[in-house]
C-alpha positions in Angstrom: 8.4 -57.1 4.7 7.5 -53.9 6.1 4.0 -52.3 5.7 4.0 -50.1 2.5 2.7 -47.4 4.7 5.1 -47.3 7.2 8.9 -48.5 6.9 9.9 -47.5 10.4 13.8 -48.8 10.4 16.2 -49.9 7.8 19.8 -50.7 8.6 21.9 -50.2 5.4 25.8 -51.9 5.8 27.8 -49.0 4.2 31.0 -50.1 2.8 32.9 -47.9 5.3 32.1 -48.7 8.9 31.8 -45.9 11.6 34.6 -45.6 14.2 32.8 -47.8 16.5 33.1 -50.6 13.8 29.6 -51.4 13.7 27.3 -50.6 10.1 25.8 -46.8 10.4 21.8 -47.1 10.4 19.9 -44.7 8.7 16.3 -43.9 9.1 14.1 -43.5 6.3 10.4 -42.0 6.4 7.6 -42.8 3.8 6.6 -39.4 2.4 3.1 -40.6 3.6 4.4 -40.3 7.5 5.3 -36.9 6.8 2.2 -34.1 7.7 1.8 -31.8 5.2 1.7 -28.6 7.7 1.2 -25.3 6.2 3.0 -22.3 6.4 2.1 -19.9 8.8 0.2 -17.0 7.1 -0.2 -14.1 9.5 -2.7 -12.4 7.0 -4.7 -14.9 7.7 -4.3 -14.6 11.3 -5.4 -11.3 11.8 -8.4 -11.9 9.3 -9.7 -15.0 11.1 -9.2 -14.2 14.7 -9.1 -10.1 14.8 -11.7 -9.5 11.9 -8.8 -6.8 10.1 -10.2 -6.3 6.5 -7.8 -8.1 4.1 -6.4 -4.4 3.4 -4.6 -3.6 6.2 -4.1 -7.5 7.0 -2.1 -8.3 4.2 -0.5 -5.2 4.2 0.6 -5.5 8.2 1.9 -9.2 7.6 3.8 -7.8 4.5 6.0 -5.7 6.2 6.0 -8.5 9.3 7.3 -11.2 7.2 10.0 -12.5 10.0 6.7 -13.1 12.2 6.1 -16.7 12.9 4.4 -16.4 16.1 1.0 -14.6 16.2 1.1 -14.7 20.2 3.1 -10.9 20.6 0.7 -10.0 18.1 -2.1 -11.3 19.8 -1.3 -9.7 22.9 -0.9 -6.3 21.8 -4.3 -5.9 19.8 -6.0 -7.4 22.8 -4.5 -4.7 24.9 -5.4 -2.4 22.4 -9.0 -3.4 22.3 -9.0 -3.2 26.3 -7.7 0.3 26.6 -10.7 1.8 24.0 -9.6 0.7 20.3 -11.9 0.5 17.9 -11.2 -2.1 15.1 -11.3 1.5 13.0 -8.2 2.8 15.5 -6.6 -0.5 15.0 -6.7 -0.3 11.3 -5.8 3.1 11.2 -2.6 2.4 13.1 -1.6 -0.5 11.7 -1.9 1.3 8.0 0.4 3.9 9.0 3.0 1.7 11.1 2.3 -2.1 11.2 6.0 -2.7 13.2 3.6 -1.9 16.0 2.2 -5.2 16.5 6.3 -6.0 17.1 6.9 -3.4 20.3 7.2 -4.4 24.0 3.6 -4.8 25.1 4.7 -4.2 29.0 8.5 -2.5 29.0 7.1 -0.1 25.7 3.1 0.3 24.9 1.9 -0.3 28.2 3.8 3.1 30.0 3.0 5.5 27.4 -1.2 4.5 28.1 -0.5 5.1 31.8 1.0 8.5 31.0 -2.1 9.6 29.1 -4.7 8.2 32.0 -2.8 9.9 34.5 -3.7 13.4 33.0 -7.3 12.8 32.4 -7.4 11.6 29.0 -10.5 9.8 28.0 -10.1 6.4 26.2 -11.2 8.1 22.9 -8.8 11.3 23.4 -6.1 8.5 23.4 -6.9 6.5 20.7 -7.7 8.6 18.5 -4.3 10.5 19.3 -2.5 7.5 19.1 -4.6 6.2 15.9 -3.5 9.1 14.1 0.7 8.5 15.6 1.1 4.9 16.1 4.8 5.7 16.4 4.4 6.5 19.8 3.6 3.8 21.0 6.5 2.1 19.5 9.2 5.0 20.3 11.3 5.7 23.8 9.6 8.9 24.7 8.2 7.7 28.2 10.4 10.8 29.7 9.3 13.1 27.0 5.4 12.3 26.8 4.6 13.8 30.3 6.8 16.9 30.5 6.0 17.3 26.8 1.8 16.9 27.9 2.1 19.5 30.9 3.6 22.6 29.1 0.7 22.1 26.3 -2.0 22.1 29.3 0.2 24.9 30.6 -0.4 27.3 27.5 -3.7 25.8 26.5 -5.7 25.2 29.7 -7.4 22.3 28.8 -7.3 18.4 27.6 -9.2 19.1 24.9 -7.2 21.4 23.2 -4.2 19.1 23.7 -6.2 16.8 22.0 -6.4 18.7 18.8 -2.6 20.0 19.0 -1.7 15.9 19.2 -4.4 14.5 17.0 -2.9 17.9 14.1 0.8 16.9 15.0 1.9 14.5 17.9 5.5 16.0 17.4 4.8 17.8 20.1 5.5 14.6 22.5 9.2 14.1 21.1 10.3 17.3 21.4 12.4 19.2 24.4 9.1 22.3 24.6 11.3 23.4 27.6 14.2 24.0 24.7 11.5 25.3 21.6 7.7 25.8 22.5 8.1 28.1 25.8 11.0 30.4 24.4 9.1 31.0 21.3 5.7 31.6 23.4 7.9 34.1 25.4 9.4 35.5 22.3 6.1 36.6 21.0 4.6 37.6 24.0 7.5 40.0 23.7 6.9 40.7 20.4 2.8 42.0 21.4 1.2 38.9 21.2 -1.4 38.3 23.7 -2.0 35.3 25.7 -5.7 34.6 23.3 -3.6 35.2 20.2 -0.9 32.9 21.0 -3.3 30.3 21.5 -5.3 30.8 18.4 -2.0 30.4 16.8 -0.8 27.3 18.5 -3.9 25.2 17.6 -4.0 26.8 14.1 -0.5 26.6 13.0 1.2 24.3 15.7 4.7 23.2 13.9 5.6 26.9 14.1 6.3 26.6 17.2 8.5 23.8 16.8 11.4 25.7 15.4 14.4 27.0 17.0 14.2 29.8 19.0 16.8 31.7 17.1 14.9 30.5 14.0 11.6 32.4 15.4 13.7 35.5 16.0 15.0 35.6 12.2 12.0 35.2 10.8 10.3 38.0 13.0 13.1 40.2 11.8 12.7 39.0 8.0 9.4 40.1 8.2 9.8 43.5 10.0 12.7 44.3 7.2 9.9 43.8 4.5 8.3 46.2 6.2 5.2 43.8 7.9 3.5 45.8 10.8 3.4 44.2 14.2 -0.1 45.3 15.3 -1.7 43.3 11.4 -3.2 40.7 11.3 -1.0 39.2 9.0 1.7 39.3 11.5 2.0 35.6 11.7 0.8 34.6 8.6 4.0 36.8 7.1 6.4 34.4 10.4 4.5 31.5 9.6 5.3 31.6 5.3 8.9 32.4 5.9 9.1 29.3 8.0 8.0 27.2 5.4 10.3 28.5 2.8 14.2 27.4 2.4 16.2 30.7 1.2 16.5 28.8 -2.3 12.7 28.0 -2.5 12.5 31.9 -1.6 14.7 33.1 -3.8 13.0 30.9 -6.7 9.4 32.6 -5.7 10.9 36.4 -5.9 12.6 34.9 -9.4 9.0 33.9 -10.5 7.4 36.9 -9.6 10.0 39.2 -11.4 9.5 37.2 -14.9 5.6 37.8 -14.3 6.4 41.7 -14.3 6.2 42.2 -10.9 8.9 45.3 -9.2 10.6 44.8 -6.4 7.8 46.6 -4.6 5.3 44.9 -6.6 7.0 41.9 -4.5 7.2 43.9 -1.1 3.6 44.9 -1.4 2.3 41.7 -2.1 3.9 40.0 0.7 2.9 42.5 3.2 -0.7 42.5 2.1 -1.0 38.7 1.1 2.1 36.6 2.7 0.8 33.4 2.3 1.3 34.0 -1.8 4.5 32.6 -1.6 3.5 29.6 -0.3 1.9 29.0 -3.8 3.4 26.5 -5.9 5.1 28.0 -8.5 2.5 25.9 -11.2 -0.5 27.1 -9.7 0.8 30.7 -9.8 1.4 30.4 -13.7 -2.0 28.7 -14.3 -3.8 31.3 -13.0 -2.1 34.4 -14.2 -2.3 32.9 -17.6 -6.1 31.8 -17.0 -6.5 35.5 -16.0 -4.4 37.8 -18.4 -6.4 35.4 -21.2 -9.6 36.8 -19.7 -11.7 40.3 -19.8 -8.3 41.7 -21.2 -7.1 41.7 -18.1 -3.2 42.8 -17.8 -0.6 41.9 -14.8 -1.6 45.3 -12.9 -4.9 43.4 -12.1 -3.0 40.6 -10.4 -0.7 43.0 -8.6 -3.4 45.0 -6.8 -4.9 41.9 -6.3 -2.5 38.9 -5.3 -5.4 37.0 -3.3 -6.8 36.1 -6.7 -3.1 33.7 -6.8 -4.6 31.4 -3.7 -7.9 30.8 -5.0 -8.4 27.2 -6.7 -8.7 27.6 -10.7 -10.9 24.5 -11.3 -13.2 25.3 -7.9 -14.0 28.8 -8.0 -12.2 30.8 -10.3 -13.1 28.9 -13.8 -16.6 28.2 -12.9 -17.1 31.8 -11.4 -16.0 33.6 -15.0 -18.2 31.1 -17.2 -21.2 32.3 -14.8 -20.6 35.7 -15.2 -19.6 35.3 -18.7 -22.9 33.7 -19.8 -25.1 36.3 -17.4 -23.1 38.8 -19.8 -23.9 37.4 -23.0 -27.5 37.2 -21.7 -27.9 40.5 -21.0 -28.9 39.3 -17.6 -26.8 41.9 -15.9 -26.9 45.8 -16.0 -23.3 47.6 -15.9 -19.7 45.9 -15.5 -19.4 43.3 -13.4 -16.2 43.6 -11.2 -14.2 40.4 -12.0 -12.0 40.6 -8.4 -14.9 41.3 -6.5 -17.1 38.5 -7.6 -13.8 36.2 -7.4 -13.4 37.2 -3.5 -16.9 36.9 -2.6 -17.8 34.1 -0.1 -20.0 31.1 -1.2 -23.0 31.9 -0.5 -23.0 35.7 -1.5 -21.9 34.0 -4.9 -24.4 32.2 -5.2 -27.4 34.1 -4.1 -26.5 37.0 -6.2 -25.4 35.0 -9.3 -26.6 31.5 -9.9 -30.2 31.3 -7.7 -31.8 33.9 -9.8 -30.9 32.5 -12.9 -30.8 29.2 -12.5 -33.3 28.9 -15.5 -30.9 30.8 -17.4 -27.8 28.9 -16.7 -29.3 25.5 -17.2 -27.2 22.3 -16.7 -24.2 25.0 -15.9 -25.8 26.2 -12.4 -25.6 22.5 -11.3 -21.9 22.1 -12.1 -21.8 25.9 -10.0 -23.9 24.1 -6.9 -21.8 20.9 -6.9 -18.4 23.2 -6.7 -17.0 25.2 -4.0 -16.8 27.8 -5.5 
């Protein structure tokens, strides 16, 4: 008799012969010759070998689940490591788009890298760039990323302002600039601009740029219509709301402003003096017209000569502003009337030396709250 342990071969006479004649043999295996091998866990991978906090490993594997071999994997953190990655960089681009560890490491990751070190970059321009973009790496834009890098150096001058235009919004390297960028750079150069201004602009509010030339031109004339002068300074803030409005989300805004009791050149005026207003969401504009027409007996007019007061943050300045003032008041700690928009519009620090430092045995536990905000 076999060992229990192993039964290596058994023939077994079937009652129905094979087509040769002869009795079919089958093999059986004791469960005990069978290794209990356990399934892959790529989690555990990148925890054990790369050190990845059990975050961003468990995470990366979920969305990797068809991975059975860590060796791809292996290669292209290694590379990554090599070319100036931090385990922070790793992390960060793995959080934001773990199909990475999935790309070509020498037809796909390794050409983009090149592209960068051929026009100066520094190992930790690039990976913080591509930290805060993984999809580059992982994207066909080898014939995009240099042309793309050359007209930013073009307008900007230097590395390190492409750096912050890539690191704010790495569109920049999958789109034609010949086709969007460089007209609307031209466009308002025509329309004034100057070459310091433009630049400002770029680094400040860089997707504007992005749009369609004929976009640009609309919204310039949008904003001339409403009566927005060229030479102020609110210029581009007035271009730069438009293009973050649809004509319905626009429409809705003027709709808004109407049932608060605003004219129609309540509405003009406060877009050319304060553009950015209708960018406010529609919420916050009711929360803080209510918060205000509750307070001081303040009506709408004050609002309307004063639309500013709709972009401040109720919670972090205006709230905790009023109670200082109010309990100063009820004090008798201040002598005449205290100008509610003027102490809502001063900076910080003006705030705070005129109106909490003084008094800070007066306001008690309240200054702290004041200190702690920025208010």
């Amino acid at each position: 008799m076999a060992p229990p342990i192993i039964r290596s071969l058994i023939s077994l006479p079937l009652n129905k012969s094979s087509r040769f004649g002869k009795p079919i043999s089958v093999v059986f295996f004791s469960s005990a010759t069978q290794e209990s091998k356990s399934p892959f866990s790529l989690a555990d991978h990148l925890i054990e070998k790369h050190n990845f906090s059990s975050e961003i490993a468990v995470k990366t594997a979920s969305s990797l689940t068809f991975v059975k071999d860590p060796r791809n994997c292996d290669g292209i953190i290694s590379f990554l490591k090599e070319s100036g990655f931090s385990k922070y960089h790793i992390e960060e681009a793995l959080k934001r788009n773990p199909r990475l560890l999935t790309s070509g490491l020498e037809k796909t990751i390794k050409p983009k890298f090149k592209i960068f070190r051929e026009f100066g970059f520094s190992t930790d321009d690039v990976a913080d760039i591509l930290a805060s973009d993984p999809w580059i790496l992982n994207r066909s834009l080898d014939d995009k990323i240099a042309p793309s890098i050359s007209y930013l150096k073009s307008v900007l001058g230097s590395n390190a302002d492409v750096v912050k235009i890539l690191k704010t919004l790495s569109w920049f390297l999958a789109f034609d600039l010949q086709k969007t960028m460089m007209p609307n750079i031209e466009f308002f150069r025509s329309c004034g601009f100057s070459p310091s201004q433009i630049v400002s602009y770029l680094l400040s509010h860089p997707r504007l740029f992005l749009h369609k030339p004929e976009s640009i031109e609309q919204f310039v004339k949008r904003a001339i219509d409403m009566g927005v002068d060229r030479k102020s300074n609110m210029f581009m803030v007035a271009i730069r709301t438009l293009s973050s409005m649809t004509e319905e989300n626009w429409e809705q805004k003027l709709k808004l402003f109407r049932n608060l009791g605003f004219s129609e050149d309540d509405i003009m005026s406060t877009f050319r003096m304060v553009p950015q207003v209708f960018s406010v969401s529609e919420r916050k504009i009711k929360e803080i017209t209510d918060f205000l027409l509750t307070r001081k007996n303040a009506g709408i007019s004050l609002i309307i000569s004063h639309p500013l007061l709709l972009t401040y943050s109720l919670e972090n300045r205006l709230k905790p502003r009023l109670l200082v003032i109010e309990i100063l008041e009820s004090k008798n700690l201040i002598r005449g009337k205290v100008s509610l928009t003027a102490a809502f519009k001063m900076n910080e620090k003006n705030f705070r030396d005129k109106y909490v430092y003084p008094y800070l045995n007066e306001l008690e536990n309240v200054s702290m709250a004041i200190v702690d905000h920025k208010c």
